[in-house]
N, C-alpha and C positions, 0 to 999 in steps of 0.2 A: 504494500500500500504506500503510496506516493506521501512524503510527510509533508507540510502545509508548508511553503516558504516565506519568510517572512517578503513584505511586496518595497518594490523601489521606492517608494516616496516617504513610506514608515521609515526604513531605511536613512534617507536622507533626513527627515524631520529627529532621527534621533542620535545626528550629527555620526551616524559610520560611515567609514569608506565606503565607495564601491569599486570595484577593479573590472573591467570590461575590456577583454582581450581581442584586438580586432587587426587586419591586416589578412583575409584571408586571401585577396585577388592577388595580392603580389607573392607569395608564398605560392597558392599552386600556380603559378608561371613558372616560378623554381623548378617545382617538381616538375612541372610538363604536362600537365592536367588543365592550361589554359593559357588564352593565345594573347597576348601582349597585341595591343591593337585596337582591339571591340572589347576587351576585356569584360566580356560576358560567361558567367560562370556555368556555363555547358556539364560542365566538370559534375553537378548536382545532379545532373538524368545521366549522365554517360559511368560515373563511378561513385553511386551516394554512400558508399561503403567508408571509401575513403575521407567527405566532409565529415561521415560521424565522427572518424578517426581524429582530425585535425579540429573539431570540439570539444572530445576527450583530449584529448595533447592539452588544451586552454587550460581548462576546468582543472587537469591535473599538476597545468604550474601556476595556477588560482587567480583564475577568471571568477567572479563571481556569478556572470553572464553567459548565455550561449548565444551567441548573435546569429540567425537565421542568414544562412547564404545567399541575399536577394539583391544584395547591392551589386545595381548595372545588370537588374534580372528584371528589367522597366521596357515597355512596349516601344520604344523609342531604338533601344541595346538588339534586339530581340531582332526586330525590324534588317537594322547591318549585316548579320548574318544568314538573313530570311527564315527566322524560327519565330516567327512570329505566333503560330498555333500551338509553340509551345509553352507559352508566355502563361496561362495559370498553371498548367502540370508543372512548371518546372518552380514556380513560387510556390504551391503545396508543399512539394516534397521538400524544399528547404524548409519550410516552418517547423513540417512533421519531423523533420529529420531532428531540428534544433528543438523541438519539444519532447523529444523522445529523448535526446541525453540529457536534457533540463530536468526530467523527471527523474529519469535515473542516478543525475549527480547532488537531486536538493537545490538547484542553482535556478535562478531567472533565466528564461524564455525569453527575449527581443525578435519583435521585427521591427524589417529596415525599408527606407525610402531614401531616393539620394538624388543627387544634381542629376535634370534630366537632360541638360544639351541643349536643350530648346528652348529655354526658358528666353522672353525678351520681355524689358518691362515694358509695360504701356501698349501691347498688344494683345489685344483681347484674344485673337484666335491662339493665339501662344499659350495665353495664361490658361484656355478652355484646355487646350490638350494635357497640361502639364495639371492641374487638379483633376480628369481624368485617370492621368499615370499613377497620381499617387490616391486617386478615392479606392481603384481595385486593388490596388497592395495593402492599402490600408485594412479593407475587409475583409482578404485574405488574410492577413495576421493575425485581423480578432476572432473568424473563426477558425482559424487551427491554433488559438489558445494563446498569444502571445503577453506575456506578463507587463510588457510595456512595447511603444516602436519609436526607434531612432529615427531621426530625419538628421542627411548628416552630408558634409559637403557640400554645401551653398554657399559662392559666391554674390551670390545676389545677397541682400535683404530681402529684395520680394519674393524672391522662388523661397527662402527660408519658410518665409511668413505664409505662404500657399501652403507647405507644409503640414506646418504646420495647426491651420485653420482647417485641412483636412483630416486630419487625426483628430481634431474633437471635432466635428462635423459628422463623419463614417468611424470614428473609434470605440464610440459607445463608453466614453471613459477611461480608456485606457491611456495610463499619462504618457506625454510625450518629450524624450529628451531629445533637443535640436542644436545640433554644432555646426557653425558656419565654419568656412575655410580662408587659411590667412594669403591676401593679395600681396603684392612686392610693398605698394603704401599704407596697407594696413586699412584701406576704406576700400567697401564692397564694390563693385562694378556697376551698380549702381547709385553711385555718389554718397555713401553713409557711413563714420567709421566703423569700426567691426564691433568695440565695445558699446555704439548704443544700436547697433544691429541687433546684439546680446541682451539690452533691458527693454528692446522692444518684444523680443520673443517671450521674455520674462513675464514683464506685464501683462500680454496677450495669454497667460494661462502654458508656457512651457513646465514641466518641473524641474529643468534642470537645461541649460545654456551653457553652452563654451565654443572651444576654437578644435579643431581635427584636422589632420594631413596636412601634407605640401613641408612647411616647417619642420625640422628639426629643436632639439631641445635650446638650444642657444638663441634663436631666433624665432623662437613662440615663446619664449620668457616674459620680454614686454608686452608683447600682445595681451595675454592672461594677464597679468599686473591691469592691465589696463581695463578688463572685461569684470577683475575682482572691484578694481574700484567703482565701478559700473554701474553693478547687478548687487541687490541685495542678501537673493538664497546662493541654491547650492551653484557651483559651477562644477565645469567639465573640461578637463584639458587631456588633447589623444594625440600629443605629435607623432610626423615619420622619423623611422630611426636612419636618419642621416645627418652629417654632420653639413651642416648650410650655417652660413654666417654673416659677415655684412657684407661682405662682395658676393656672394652666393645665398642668396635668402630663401631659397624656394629648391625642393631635390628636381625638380626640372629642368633648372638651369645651370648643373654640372655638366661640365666639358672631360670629354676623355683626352687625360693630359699628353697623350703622345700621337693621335691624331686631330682634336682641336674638334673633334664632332662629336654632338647629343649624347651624353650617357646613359639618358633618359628613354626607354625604361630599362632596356635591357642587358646595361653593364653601371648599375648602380653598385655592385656589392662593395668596388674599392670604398667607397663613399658612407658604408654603414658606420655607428657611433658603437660604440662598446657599453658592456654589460654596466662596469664599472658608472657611466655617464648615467643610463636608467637609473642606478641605485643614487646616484647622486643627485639629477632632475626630478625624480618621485621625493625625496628629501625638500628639494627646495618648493613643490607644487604644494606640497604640505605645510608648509609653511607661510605659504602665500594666503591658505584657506581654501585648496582645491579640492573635493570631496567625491570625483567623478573622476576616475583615474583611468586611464584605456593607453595603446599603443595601436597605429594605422600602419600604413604602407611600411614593409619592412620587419616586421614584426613577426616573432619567431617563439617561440615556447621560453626558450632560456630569459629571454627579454622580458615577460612576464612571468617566469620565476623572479625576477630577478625588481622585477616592481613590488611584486608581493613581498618578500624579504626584505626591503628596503621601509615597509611598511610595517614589520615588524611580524610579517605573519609565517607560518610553514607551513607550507601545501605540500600535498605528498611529493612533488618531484622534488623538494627540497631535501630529503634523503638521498639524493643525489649529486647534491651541490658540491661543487670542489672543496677540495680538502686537502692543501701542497702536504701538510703533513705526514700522508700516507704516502707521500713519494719519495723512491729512495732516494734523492739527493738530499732530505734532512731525515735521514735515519743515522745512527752518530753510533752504532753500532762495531763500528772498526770492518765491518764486511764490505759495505758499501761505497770505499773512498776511492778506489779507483774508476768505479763506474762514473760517479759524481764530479772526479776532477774530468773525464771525459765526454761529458754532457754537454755542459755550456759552452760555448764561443767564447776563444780567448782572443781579448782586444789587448 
């Protein structure tokens, strides 16, 4: 018998973390399970064996969340590849899928809605299609059980706020966490900074606002500062794990250093930040008064191990965690010294 979870917003109102493990599109590109390009997750009908997998992997380095495989599973995505008939079977079976290890982990069910491409402000036939996209996702999420739905990656303000005016519209309740995405200026593309993007979503009945993807932890720092001082409740901060800075603000705009062309998407990995940076970023988001903790694009089991422990917490894959001790080079045993003086690099 499934035991009752406690629900997101109790949660937040009683000032816990939540940790929400995300990054699934760029992980299966890795594996080979999805195509960099349309980045439409086909990977859900073609091997749903495998998303259960890489939900379990979350949960087991302490997700508190299963986020539903639908992000860029939007009629628009669908469309690019001509699967367009397969556009509700393939949102089912991510919900069911993500509610089926939600239940079996005690963990929160999300479904997800995201930037749909089309979005143009001040066109009506735009805005019809794009509350269209997300009224059927939306419905879809509440009947296969979703405990809450993301709205996530909006550069706009208004495509956010369609949004999220959709989920309580067709949600029936279910609260909605909505993260816009950081611009090179830090104001939406449609003329608004990001942090009152963030207490407009607020005010409008979000339960929880912040910033997701593009950014790296160096350069989503002030943004969040900025969206804290903002926003009154909880916030949300899910940077990419790459290291972007002030001549590089955004992991799109990495150059591969020995030909001068796009790194972006598919020779980002020189470009990833280290474990160590999560454990240190999760430190300082906590301090800021972040309460919505997640990792996007990039984002790897270890990396949310490694948020969770920084948090104070052990999740089973933390029985795993490195441990130099158990290696012979500090075992002081008198057996050991030869192997040890030949290990390291003598500079």
């Amino acid at each position: 018998m499934t035991t009752k979870v406690k629900g997101l917003v109790e949660r937040l109102k009683d000032g816990e973390d939540i940790i929400v493990a995300e990054g699934y599109l760029f992980e299966f590109e890795r594996r080979g399970y999805l195509r960099a390009g349309c980045f439409v997750p086909e990977v859900v009908l073609e091997h749903p064996e495998l998303v259960k997998v890489m939900h379990e992997e979350f949960v087991h380095a302490g997700s508190d969340v299963v986020e539903a495989f639908t992000y860029y599973a939007h009629r628009e995505k669908l469309k690019v590849i001509g699967r367009e008939n397969d556009l509700e079977i393939l949102n089912r079976k991510a919900l069911k899928i993500a509610r089926e290890v939600a239940n079996e982990t005690n963990t929160l069910m999300a479904g997800n809605i995201s930037n749909t491409t089309i979005y143009e402000p001040g066109n009506k036939e735009s805005e019809e299609k794009v509350r269209e996209i997300f009224k059927e996702q939306v419905e879809w999420a509440v009947e296969e059980g979703a405990d809450y739905i993301i709205g996530e990656t909006y550069q706009d303000g208004g495509e956010a706020m369609l949004a999220l005016e959709c989920i309580k519209k067709y949600g029936k309740g279910t609260p909605a966490v909505i993260t816009i995405s950081p611009t090179n200026d830090g104001i939406s593309y449609d003329g608004v900074p990001l942090e009152q993007v963030a207490r407009k979503l607020e005010d409008a009945g979000a339960a929880c606002v912040g910033i997701n993807c593009y950014r790296g932890p160096d350069t989503m720092r002030p943004l969040i500062q900025k969206v804290r001082a903002a926003c009154k409740g909880p916030i949300a901060c899910l940077p990419s794990l790459y290291r972007t800075n002030d001549q590089v603000k955004s992991m799109v705009d990495f150059k591969d250093h020995v030909t001068g062309e796009s790194a972006y998407p598919a020779d980002m990995d020189p470009y990833l930040i280290s474990r160590r940076r999560v454990t240190e970023f999760t430190k300082e988001l906590k301090e800021l008064g972040v309460q919505y903790f997640g990792l996007c694009c990039g984002n790897k089991a270890y990396f949310t191990r490694a948020m969770a422990e920084a948090l104070g917490r052990k999740p089973p894959a933390s029985r795993y965690s490195p441990d130099m001790s158990q290696h012979f080079t500090n075992f002081k045993d008198g057996e050991h010294e030869r192997a040890t003086r030949n290990f390291y690099v003598k500079t």
